[in-house]
Backbone as a ProteinNet text record, in pm:
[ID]
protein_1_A
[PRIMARY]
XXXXXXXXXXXXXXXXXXXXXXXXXXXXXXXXXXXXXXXXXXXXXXXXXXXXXXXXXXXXXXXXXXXXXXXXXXXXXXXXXXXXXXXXXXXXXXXXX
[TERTIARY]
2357.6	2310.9	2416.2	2474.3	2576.4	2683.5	2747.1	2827.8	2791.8	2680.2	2632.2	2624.2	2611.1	2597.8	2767.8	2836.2	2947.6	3054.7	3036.3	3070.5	3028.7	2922.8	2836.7	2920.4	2927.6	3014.5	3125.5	3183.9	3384.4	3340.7	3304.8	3272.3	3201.2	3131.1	3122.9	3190.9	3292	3390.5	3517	3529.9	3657.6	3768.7	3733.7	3820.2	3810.5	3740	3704.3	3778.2	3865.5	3902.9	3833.6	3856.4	3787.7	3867.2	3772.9	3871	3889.8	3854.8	3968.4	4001.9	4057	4124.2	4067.2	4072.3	3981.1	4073.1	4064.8	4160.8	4068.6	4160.4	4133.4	4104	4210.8	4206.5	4295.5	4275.6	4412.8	4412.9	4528.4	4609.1	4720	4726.5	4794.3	4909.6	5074.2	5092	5183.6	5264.7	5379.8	5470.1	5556.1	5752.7	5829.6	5904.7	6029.1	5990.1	6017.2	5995.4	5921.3	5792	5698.7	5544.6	5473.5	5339.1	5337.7	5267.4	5333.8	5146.8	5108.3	4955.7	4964.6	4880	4957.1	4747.6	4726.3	4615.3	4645.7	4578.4	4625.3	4529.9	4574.5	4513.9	4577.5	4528.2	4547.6	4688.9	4691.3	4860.4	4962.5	4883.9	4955	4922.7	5019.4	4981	5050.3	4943	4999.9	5024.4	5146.3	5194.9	5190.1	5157.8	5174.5	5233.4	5394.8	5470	5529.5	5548.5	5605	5561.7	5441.6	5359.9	5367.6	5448.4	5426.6	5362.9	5344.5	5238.6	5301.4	5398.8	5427.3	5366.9	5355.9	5237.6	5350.4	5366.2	5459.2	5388.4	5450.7	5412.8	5405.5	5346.5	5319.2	5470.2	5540.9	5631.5	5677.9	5765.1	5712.2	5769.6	5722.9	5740.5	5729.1	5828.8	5789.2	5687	5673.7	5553.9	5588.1	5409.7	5316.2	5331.4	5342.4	5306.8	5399.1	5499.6	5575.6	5552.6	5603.2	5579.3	5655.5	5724.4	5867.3	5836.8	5892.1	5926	6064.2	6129.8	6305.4	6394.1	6342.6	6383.2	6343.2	6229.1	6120.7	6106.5	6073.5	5988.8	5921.2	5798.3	5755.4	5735.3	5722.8	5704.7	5637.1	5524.9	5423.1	5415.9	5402.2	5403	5389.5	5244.7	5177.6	5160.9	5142.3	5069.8	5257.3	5352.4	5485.6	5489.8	5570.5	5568.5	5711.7	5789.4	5918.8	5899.7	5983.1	5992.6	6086	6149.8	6325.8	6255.2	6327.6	6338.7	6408.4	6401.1	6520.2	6654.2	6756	6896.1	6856.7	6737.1	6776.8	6777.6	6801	6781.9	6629.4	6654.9	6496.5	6485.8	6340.3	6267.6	6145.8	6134.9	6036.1	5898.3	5779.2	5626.9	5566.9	5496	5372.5	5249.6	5174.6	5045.6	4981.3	4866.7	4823.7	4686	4617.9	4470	4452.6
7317.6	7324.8	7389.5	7496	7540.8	7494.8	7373.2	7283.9	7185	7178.2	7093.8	7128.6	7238.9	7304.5	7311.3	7397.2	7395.1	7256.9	7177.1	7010.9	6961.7	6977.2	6945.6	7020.1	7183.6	7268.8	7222.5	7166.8	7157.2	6984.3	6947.2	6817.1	6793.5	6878.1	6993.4	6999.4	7114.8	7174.2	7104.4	6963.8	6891.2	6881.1	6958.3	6995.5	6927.5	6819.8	6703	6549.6	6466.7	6379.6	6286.6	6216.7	6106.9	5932.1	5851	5720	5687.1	5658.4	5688.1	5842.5	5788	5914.1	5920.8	6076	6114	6085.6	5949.6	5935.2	5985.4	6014.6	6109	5985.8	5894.6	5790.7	5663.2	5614.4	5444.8	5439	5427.5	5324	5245.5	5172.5	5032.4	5062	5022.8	5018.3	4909.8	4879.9	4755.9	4780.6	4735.3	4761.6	4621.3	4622.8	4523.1	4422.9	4398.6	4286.4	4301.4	4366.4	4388.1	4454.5	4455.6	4544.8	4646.7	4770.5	4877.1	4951.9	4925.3	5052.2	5181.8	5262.1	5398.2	5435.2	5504	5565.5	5683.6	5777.5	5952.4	6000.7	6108.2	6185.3	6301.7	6410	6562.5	6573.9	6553.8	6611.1	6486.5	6360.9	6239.3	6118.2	6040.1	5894.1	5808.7	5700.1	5547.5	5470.8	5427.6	5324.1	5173.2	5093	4962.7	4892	4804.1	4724.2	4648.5	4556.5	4403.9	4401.8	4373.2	4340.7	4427.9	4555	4748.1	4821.4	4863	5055.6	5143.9	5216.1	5386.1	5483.1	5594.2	5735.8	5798.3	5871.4	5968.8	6098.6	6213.3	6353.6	6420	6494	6554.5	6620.7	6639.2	6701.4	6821.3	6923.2	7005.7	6920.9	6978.6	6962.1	7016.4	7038.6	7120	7072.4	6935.1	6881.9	6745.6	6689.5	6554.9	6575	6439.6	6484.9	6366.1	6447.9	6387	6367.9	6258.9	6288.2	6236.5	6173.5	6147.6	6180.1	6102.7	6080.2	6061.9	6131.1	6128.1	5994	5868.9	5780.7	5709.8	5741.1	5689.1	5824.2	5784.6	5899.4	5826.5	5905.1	5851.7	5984.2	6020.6	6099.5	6039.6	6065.6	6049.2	6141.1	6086.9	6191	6123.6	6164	6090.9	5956.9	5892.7	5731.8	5664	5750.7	5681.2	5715.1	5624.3	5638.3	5591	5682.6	5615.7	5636.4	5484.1	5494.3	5453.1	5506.8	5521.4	5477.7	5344.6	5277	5314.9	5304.7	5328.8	5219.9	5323.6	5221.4	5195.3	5200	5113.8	5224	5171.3	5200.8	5247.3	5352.3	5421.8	5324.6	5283.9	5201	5260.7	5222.2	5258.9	5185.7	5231.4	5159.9	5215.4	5108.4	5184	5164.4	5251.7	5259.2	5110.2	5061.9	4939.5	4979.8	5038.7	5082.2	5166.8
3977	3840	3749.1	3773.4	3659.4	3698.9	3797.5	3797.7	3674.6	3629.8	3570.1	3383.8	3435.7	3277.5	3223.2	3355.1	3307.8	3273.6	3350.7	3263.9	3154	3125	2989.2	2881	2917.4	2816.5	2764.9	2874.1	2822.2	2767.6	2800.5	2701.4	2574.9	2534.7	2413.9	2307.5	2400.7	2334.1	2355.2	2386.7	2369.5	2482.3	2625.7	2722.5	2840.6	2802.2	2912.5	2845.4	2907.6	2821.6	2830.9	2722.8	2645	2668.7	2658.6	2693.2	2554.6	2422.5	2327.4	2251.2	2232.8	2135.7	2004.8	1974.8	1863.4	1697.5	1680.2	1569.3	1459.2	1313.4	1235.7	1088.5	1125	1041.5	1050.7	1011.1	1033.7	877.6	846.6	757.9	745.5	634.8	682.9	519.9	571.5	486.3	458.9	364.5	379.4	373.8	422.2	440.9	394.6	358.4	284.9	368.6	471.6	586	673.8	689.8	763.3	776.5	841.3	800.3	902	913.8	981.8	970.7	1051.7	1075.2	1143.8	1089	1178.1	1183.8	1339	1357.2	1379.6	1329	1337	1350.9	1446.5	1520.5	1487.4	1522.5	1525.5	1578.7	1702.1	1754.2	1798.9	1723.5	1723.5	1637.1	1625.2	1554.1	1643.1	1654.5	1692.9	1633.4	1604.1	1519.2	1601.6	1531.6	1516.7	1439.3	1522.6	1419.6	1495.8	1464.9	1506	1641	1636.8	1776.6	1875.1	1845.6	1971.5	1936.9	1961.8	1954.1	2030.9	1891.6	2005.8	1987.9	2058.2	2065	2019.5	1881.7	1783.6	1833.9	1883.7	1881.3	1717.8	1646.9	1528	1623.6	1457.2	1462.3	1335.6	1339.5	1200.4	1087.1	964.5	833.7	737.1	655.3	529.7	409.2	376.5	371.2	395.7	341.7	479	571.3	660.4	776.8	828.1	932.7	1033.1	1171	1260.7	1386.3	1426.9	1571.9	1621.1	1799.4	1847.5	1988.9	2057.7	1926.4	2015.2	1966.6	1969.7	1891.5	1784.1	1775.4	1628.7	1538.4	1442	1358.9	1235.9	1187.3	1094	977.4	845.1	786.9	700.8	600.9	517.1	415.9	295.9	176.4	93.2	-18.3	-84.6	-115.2	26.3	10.8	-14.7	49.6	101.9	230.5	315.5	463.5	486.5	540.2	587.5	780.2	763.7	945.8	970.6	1074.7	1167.9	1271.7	1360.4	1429.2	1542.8	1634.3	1785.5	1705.8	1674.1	1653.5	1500.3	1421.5	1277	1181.1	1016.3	939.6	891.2	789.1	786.7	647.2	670.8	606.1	561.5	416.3	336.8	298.5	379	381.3	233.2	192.5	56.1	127.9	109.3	111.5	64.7	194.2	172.1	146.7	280.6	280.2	374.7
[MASK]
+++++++++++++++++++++++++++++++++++++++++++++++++++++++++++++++++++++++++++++++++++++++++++++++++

């Protein structure tokens, strides 16, 4: 029984994982030559672009909100979104929805 209680608890309180992830919000924005969705989460965003999805770690910032995995990064700041590519040029998204 308090095997029982105590599982119930941490699933509760968030310490049991989950099969999706607790996204915070999705938006969609547009880039020069492409469409670019990002789902965010607390200590991550998944981006979606040209048919991949990478998992970005939140990374710091002096402001919006950045995140980055060593060869990607994305940074956000007021309904602008720039994203750096593995190897490319950083490219500038507008806010779609």
């Amino acid at each position: 029984m308090r095997w029982l209680l105590f599982t119930l608890l941490l699933a509760v309180i968030g310490c049991v994982p989950q099969s999706n992830p607790p996204y915070i919000a999705l938006t969609r924005y547009d880039c020069v030559s492409t469409a670019l969705t990002v789902r965010w989460a607390a200590a991550f965003a998944d981006v979606d672009i040209g048919g991949n999805t990478y998992r970005l770690a939140r990374a710091r910032s002096g402001s919006g909100a950045r995140y980055a995995d060593g060869a990607r990064k994305i940074w956000e700041h007021q309904g602008e979104l720039s994203w750096t590519g593995q190897g490319a040029a950083r490219v500038v998204c507008r806010k779609t929805g």
